[in-house]
C-alpha positions as protocol buffer text, in pm:
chain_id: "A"
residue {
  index: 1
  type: UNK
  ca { x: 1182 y: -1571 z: -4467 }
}
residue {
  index: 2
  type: UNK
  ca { x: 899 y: -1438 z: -4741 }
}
residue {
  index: 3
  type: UNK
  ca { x: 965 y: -1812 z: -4854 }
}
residue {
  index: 4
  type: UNK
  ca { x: 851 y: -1981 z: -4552 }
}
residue {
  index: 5
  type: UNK
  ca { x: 559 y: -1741 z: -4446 }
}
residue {
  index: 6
  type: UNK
  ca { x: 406 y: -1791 z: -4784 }
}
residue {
  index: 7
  type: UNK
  ca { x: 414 y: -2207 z: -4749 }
}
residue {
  index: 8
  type: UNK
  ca { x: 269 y: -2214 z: -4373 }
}
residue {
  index: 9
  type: UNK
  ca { x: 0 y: -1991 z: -4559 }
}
residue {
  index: 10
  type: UNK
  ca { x: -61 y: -2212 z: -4827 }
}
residue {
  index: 11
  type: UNK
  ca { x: -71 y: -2525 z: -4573 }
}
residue {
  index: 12
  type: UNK
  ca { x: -314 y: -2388 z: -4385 }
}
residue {
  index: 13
  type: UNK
  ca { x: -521 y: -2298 z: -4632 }
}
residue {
  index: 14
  type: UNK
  ca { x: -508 y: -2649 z: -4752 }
}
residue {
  index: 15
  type: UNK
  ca { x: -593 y: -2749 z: -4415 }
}
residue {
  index: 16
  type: UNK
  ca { x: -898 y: -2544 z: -4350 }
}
residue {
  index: 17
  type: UNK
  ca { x: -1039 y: -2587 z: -4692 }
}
residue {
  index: 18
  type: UNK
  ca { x: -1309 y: -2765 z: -4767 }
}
residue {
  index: 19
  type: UNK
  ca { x: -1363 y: -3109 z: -4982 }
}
residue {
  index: 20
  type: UNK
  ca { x: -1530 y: -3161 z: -5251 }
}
residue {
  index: 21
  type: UNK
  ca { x: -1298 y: -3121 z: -5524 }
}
residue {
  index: 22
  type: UNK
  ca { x: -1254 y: -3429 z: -5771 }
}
residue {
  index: 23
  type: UNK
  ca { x: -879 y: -3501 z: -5874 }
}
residue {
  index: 24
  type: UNK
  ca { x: -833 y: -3479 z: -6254 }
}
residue {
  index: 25
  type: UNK
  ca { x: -767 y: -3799 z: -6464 }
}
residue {
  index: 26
  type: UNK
  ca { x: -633 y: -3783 z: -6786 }
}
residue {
  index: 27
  type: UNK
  ca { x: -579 y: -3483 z: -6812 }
}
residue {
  index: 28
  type: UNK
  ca { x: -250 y: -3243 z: -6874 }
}
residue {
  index: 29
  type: UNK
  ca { x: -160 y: -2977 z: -6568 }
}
residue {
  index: 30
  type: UNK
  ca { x: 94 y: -2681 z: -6637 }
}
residue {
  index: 31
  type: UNK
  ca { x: 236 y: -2461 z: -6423 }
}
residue {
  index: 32
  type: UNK
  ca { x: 540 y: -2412 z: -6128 }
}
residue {
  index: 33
  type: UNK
  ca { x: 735 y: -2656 z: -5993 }
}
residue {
  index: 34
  type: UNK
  ca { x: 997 y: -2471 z: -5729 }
}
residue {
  index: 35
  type: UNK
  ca { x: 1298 y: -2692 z: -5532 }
}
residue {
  index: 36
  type: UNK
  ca { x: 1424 y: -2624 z: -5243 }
}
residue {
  index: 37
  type: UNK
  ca { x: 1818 y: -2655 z: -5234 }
}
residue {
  index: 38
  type: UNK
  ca { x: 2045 y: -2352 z: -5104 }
}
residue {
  index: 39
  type: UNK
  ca { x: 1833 y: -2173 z: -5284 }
}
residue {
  index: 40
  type: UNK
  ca { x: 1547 y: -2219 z: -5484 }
}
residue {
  index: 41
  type: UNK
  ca { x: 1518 y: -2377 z: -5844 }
}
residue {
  index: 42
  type: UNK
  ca { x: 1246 y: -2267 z: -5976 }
}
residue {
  index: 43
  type: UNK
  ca { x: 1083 y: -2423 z: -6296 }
}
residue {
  index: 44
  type: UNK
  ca { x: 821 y: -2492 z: -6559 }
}
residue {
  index: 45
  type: UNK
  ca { x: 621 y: -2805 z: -6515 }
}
residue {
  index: 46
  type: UNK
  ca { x: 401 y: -3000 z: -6698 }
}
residue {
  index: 47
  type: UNK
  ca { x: 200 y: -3317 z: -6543 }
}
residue {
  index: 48
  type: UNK
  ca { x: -4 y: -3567 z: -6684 }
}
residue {
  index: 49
  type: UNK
  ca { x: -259 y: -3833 z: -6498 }
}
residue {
  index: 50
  type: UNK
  ca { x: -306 y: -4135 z: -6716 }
}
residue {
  index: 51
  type: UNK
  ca { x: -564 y: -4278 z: -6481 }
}
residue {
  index: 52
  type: UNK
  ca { x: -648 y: -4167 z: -6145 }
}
residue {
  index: 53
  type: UNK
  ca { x: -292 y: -4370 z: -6029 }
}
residue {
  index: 54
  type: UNK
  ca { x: -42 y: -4345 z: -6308 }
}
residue {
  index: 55
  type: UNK
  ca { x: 89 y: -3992 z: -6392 }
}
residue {
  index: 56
  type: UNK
  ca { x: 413 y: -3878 z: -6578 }
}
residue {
  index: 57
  type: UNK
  ca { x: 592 y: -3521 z: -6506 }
}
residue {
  index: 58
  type: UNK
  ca { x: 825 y: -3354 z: -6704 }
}
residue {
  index: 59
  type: UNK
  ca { x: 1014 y: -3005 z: -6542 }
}
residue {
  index: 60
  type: UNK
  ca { x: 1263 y: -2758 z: -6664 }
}
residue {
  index: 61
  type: UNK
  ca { x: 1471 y: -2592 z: -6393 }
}
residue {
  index: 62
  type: UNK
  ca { x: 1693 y: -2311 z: -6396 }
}
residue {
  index: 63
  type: UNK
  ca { x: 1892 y: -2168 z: -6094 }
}
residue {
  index: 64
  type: UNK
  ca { x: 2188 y: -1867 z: -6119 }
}
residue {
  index: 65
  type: UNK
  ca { x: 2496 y: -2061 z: -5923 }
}
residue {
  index: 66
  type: UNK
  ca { x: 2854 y: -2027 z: -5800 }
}
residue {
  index: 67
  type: UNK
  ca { x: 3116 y: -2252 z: -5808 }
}
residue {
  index: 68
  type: UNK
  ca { x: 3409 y: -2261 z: -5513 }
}
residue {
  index: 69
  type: UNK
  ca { x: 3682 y: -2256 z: -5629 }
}
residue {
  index: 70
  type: UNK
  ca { x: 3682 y: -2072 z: -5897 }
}
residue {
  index: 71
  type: UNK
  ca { x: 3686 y: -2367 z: -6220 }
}
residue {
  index: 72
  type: UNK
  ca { x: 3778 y: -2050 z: -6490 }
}
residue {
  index: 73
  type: UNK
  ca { x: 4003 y: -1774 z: -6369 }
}
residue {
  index: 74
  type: UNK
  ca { x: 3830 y: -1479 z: -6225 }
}
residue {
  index: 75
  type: UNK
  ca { x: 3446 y: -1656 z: -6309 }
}
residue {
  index: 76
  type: UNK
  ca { x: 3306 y: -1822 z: -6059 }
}
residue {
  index: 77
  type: UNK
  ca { x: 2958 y: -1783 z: -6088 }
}
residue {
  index: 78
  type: UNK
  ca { x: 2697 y: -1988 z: -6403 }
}
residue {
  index: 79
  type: UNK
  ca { x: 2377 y: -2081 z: -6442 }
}
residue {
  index: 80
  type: UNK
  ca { x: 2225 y: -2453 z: -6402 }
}
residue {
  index: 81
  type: UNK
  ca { x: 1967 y: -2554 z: -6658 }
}
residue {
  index: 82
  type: UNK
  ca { x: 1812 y: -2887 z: -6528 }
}
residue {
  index: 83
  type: UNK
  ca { x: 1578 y: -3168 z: -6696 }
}
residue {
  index: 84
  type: UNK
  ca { x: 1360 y: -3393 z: -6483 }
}
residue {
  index: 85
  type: UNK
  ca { x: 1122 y: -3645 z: -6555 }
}
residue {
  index: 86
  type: UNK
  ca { x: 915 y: -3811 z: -6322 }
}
residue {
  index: 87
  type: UNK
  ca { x: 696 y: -4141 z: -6284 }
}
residue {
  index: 88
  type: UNK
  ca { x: 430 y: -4126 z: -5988 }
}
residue {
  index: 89
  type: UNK
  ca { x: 184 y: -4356 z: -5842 }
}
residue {
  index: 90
  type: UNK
  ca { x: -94 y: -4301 z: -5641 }
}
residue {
  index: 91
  type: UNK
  ca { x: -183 y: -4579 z: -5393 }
}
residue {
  index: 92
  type: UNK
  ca { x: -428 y: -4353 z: -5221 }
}
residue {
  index: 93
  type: UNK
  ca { x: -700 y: -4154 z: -5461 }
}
residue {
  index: 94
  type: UNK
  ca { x: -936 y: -3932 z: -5225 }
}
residue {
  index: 95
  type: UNK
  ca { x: -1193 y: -3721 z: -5340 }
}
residue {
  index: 96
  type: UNK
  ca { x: -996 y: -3387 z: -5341 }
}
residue {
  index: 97
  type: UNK
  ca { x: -639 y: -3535 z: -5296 }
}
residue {
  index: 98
  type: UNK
  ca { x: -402 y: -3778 z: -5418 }
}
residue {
  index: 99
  type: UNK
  ca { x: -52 y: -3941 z: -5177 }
}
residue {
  index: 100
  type: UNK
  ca { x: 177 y: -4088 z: -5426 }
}
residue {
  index: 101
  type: UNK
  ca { x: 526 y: -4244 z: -5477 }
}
residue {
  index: 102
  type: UNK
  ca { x: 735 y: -4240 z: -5769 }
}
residue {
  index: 103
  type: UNK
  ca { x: 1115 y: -4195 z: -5954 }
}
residue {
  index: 104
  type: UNK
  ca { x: 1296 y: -3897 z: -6065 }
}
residue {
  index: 105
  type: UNK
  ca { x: 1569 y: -3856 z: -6354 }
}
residue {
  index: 106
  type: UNK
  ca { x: 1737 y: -3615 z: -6444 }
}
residue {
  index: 107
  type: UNK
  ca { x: 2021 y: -3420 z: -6633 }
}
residue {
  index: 108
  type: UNK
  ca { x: 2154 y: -3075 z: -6542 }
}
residue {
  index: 109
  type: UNK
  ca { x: 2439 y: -2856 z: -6670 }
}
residue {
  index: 110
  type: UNK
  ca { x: 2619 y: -2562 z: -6549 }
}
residue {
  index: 111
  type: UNK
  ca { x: 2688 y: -2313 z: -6770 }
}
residue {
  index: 112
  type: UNK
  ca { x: 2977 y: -2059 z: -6712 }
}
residue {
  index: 113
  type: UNK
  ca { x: 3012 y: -1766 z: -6934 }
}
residue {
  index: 114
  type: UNK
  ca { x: 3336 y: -1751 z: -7089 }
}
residue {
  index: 115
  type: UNK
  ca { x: 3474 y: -2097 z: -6962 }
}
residue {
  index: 116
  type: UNK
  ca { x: 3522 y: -2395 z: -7131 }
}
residue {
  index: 117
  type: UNK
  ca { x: 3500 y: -2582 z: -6777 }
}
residue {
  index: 118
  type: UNK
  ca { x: 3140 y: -2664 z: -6803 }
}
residue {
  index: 119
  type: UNK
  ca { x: 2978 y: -2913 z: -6613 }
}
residue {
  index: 120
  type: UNK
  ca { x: 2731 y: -3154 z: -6656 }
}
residue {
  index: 121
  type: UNK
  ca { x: 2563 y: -3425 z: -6451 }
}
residue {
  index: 122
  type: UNK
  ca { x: 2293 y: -3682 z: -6419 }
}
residue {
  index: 123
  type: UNK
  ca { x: 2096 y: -3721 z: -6113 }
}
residue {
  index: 124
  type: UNK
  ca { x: 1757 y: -4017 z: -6027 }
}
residue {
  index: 125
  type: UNK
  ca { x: 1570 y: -4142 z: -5695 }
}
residue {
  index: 126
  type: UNK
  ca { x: 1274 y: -4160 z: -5529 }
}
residue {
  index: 127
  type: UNK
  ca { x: 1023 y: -3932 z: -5431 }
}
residue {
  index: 128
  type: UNK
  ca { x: 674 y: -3915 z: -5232 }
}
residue {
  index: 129
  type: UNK
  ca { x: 454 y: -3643 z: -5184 }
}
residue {
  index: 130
  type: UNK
  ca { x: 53 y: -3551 z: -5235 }
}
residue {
  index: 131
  type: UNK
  ca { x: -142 y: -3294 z: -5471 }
}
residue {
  index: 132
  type: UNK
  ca { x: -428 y: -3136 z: -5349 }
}
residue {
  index: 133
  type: UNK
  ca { x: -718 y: -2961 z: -5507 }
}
residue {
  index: 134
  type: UNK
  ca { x: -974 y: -2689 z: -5332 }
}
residue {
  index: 135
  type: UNK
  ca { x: -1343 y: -2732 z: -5415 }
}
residue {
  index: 136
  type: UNK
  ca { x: -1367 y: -2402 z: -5517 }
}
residue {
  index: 137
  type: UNK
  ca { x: -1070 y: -2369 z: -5767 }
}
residue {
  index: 138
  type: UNK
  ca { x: -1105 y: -2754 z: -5869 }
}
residue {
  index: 139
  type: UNK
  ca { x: -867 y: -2672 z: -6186 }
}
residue {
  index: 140
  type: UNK
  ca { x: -538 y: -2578 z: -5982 }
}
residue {
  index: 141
  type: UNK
  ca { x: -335 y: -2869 z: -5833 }
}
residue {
  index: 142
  type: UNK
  ca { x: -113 y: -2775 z: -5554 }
}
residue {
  index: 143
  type: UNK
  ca { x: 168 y: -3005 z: -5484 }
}
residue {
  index: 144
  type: UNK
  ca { x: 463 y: -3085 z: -5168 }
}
residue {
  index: 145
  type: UNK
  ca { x: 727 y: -3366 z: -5241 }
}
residue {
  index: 146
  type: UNK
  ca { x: 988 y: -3509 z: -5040 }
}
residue {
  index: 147
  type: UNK
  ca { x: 1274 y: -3683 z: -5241 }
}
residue {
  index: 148
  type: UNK
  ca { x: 1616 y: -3784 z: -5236 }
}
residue {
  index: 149
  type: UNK
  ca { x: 1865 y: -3732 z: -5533 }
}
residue {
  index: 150
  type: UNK
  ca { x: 2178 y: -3933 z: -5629 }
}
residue {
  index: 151
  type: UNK
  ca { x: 2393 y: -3731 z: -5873 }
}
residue {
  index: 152
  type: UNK
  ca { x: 2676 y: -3936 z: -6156 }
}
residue {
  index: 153
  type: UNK
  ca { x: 2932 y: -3634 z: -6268 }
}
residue {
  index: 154
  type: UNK
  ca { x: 3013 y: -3698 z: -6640 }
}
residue {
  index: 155
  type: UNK
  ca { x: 3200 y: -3449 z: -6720 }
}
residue {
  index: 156
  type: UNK
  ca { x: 3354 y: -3141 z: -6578 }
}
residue {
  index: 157
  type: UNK
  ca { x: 3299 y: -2944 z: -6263 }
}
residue {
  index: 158
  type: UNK
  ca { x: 3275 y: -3189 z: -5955 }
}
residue {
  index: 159
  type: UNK
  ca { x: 2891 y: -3154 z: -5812 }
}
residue {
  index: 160
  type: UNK
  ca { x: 3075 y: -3113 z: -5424 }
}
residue {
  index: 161
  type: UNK
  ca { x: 3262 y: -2780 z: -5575 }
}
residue {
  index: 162
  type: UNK
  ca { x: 2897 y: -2616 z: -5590 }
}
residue {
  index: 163
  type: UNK
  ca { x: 2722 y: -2374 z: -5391 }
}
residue {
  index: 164
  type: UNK
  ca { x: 2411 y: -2599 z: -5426 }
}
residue {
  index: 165
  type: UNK
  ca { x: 2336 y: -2976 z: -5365 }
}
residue {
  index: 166
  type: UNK
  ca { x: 2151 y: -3173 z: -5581 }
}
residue {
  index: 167
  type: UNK
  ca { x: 2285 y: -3436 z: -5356 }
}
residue {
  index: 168
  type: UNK
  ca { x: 2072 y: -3594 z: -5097 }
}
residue {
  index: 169
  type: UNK
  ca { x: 1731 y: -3513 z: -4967 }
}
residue {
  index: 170
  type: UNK
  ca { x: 1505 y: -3208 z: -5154 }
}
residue {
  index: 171
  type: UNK
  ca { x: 1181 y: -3055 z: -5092 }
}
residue {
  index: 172
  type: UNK
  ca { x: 937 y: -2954 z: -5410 }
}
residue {
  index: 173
  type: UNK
  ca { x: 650 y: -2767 z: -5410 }
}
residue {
  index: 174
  type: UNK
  ca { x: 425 y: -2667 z: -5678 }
}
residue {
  index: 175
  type: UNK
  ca { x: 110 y: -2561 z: -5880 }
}
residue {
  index: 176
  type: UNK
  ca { x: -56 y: -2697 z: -6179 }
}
residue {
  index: 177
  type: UNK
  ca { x: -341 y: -2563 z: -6403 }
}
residue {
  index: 178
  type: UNK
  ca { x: -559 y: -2887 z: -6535 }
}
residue {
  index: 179
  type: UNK
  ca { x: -683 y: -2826 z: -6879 }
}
């Protein structure tokens, strides 16, 4: 509930706020990068424009998970470590704001202490969201995507046995410091 009182903040804000703002090119942006499952993946991010369209994104994710049923005896819980790169491009560049399109990829595990049932996966699609940047704070890029995610099970613990879904349609948000 915190969750979604803080975003309609943070929307509005971007709403009422005023332009001005240039969007950075070529250079690097660190910060959050949070997904929206079940619960909420958060991660580190790092983002890079090339040119005011091109931009590459790399993100580490980590979630605490159960699994149902039980894949060890007695353990049912782990933790998900997750990899994601991402290509984006921007076919509309305002002043203060950038809508763009890209491709995700990515390669999680699940990690269950004790067990020797450990499960990893692959997961890629598209994606399309916008970054934002307030006049005042020009440095900070706040971000909202909408994607959807395919996952390809390798090995171990079937992705539908999961108390989350990396299946099917997510919602990012995040925050990036521009250096």
């Amino acid at each position: 509930m915190k969750l979604k009182a803080l975003f309609a903040v943070v929307f509005a804000l971007v709403l009422a706020a005023p332009a001005g703002a240039e969007v950075p090119s070529g250079q690097l942006g660190v910060g959050y990068q949070g997904m929206f499952l079940d619960n909420i993946m958060n991660g580190a991010s790092a983002r890079y424009w090339l040119s005011d369209n091109l931009a590459l994104e790399g993100d580490i994710f980590h979630l605490y998970a159960e699994a149902t049923p039980s894949p060890v005896a007695g353990i049912n819980h782990g933790h998900v470590l997750s990899f994601m790169g991402k290509a984006l491009y921007a076919p509309v560049v305002k002043s203060n704001s950038r809508f763009y399109l890209g491709a995700q990829f990515g390669y999680a595990a699940l990690l269950i202490p004790g067990g020797n049932n450990n499960g990893n996966l692959i997961n890629a699609g598209p994606l399309m969201g916008a970054e934002y940047h307030f006049s005042e704070i020009p440095e900070l890029g706040f971000n909202f995507e909408v994607g959807y995610l395919w996952n390809y099970a390798f090995q171990g613990v079937d992705p539908a046995d999961l108390d989350i879904h990396l299946l099917g349609v997510n919602v990012a948000f995040g925050v990036h410091y521009y250096f």
